[in-house]
Backbone bond lengths (Angstrom), bond angles and torsions (degrees), N, CA, C in turn:
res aa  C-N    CA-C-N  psi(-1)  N-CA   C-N-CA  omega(-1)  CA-C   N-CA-C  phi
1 X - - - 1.453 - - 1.530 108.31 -
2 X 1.597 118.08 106.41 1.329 113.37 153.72 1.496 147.60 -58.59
3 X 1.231 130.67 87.11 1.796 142.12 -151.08 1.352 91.97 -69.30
4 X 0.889 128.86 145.39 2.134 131.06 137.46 1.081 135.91 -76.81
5 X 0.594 142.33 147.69 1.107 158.23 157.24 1.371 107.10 -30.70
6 X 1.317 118.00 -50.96 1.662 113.56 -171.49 1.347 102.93 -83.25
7 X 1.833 118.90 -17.23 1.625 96.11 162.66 1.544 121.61 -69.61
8 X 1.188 97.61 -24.95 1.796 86.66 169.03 1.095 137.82 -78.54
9 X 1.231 91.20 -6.36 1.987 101.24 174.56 1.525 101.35 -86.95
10 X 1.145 115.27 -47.65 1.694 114.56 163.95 1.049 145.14 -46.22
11 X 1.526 104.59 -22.15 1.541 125.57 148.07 1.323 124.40 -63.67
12 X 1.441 115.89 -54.54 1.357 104.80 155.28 1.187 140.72 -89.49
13 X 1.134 124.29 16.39 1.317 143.67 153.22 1.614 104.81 -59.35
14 X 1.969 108.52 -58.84 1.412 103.24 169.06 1.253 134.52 -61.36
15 X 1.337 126.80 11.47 1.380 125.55 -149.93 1.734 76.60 -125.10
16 X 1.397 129.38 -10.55 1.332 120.61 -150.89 1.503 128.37 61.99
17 X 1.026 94.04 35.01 2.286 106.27 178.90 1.462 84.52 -110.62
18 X 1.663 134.04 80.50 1.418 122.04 142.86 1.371 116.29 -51.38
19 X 1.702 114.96 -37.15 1.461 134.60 -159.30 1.432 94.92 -43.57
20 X 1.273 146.08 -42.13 1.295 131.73 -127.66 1.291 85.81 -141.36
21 X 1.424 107.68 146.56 1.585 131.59 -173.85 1.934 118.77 -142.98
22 X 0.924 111.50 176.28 1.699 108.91 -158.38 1.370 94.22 -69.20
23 X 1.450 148.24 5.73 1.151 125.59 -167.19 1.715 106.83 -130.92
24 X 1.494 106.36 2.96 1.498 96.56 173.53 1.971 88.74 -90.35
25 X 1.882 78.55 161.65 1.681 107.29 169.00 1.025 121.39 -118.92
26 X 1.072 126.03 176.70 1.176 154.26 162.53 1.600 94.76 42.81
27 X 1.501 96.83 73.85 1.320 114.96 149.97 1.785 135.88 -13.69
28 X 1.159 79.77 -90.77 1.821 111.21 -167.66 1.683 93.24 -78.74
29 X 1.369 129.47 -43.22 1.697 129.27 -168.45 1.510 94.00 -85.36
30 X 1.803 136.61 -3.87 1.495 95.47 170.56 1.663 85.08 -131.87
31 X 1.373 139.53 50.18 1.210 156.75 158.67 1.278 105.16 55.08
32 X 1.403 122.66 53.78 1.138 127.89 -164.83 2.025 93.57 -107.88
33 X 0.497 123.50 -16.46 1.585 148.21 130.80 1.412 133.85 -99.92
34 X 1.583 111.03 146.76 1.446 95.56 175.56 1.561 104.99 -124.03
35 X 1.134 124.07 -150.83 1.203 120.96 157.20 1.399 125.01 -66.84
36 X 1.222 145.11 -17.75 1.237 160.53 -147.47 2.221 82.52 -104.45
37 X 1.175 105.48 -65.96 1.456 112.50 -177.77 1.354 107.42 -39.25
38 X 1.534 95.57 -61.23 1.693 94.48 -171.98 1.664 115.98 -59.94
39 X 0.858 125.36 -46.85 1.796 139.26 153.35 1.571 104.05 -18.12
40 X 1.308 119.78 -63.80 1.897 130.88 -171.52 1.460 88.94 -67.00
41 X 1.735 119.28 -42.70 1.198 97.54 -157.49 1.581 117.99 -94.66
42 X 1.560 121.73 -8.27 1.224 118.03 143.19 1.454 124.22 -57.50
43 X 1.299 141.01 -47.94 1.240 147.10 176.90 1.261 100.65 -56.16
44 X 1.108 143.45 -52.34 1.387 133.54 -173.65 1.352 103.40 -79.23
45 X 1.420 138.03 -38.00 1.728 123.37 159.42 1.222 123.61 -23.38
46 X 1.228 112.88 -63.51 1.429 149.74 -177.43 1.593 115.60 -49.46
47 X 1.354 113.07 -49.19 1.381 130.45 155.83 1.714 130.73 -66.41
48 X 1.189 91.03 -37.60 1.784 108.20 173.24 1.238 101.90 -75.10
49 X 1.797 141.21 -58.65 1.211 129.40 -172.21 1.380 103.50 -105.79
50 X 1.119 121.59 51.89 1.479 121.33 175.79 1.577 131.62 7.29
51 X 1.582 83.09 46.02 1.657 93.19 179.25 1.777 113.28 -153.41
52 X 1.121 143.58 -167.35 1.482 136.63 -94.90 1.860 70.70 -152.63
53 X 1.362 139.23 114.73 1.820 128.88 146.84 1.224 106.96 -46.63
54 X 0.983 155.61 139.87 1.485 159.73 143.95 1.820 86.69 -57.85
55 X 1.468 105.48 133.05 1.662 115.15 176.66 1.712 101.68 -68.91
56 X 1.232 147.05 8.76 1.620 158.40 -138.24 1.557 75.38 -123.91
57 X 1.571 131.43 -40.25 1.220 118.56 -152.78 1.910 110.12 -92.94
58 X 1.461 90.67 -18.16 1.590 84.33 -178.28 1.279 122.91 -104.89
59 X 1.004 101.70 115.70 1.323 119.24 -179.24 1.636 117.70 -141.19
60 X 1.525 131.45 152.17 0.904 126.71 -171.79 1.657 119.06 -59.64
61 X 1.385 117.06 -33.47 1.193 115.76 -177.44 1.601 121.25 -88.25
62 X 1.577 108.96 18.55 1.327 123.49 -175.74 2.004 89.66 -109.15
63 X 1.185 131.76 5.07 1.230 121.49 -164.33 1.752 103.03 -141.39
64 X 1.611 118.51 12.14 1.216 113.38 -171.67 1.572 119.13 -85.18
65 X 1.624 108.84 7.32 1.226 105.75 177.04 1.277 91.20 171.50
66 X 1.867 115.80 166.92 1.328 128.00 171.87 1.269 109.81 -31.99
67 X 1.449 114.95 -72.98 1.643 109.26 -157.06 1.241 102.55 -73.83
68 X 1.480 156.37 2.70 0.988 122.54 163.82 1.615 118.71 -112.70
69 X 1.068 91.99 0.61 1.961 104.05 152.68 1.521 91.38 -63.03
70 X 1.420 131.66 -74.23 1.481 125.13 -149.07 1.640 95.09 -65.21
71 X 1.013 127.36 -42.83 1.666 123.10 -168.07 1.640 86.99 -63.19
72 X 1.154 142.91 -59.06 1.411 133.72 -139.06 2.163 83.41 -94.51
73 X 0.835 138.17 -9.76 0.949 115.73 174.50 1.902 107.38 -99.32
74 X 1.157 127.03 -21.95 1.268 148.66 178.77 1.989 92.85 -57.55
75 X 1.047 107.14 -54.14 1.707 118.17 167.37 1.281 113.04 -45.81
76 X 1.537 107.54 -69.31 1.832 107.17 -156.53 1.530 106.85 -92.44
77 X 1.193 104.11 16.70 1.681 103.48 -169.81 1.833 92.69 -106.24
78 X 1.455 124.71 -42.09 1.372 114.64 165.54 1.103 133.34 -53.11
């Protein structure tokens, strides 16, 4: 399954993170998320593809920016 980009912005869009857009980095290393984020933003995965993260998937360096949210969700969503 190929994700977009604009589903991931829609994710955080649902979480209420307008703030952040496909071109900031490093997420989680400049606390632009915290743990609390990452929490909304598994739960809302989970709800959006009506299915289960495998815990293998979360990890901080799966959340440091757009594309590798979409690559790590491009994985657990097949």
């Amino acid at each position: 399954m190929e994700i977009s980009m604009q589903a991931v912005k829609t994710i955080f869009e649902n979480i209420g993170r307008y703030d952040i857009d496909e071109n900031a980095k490093n997420l989680v290393d400049e606390d632009i998320i915290d743990s609390v984020d990452m929490m909304k933003l598994i739960v809302e995965i989970e709800k959006f593809f009506n299915k289960s993260l495998d815990a293998k998937f979360i990890t901080p360096d799966n959340f440091k920016d757009f594309q590798s949210i979409q690559q790590m969700l491009e994985q657990a969503m097949n």
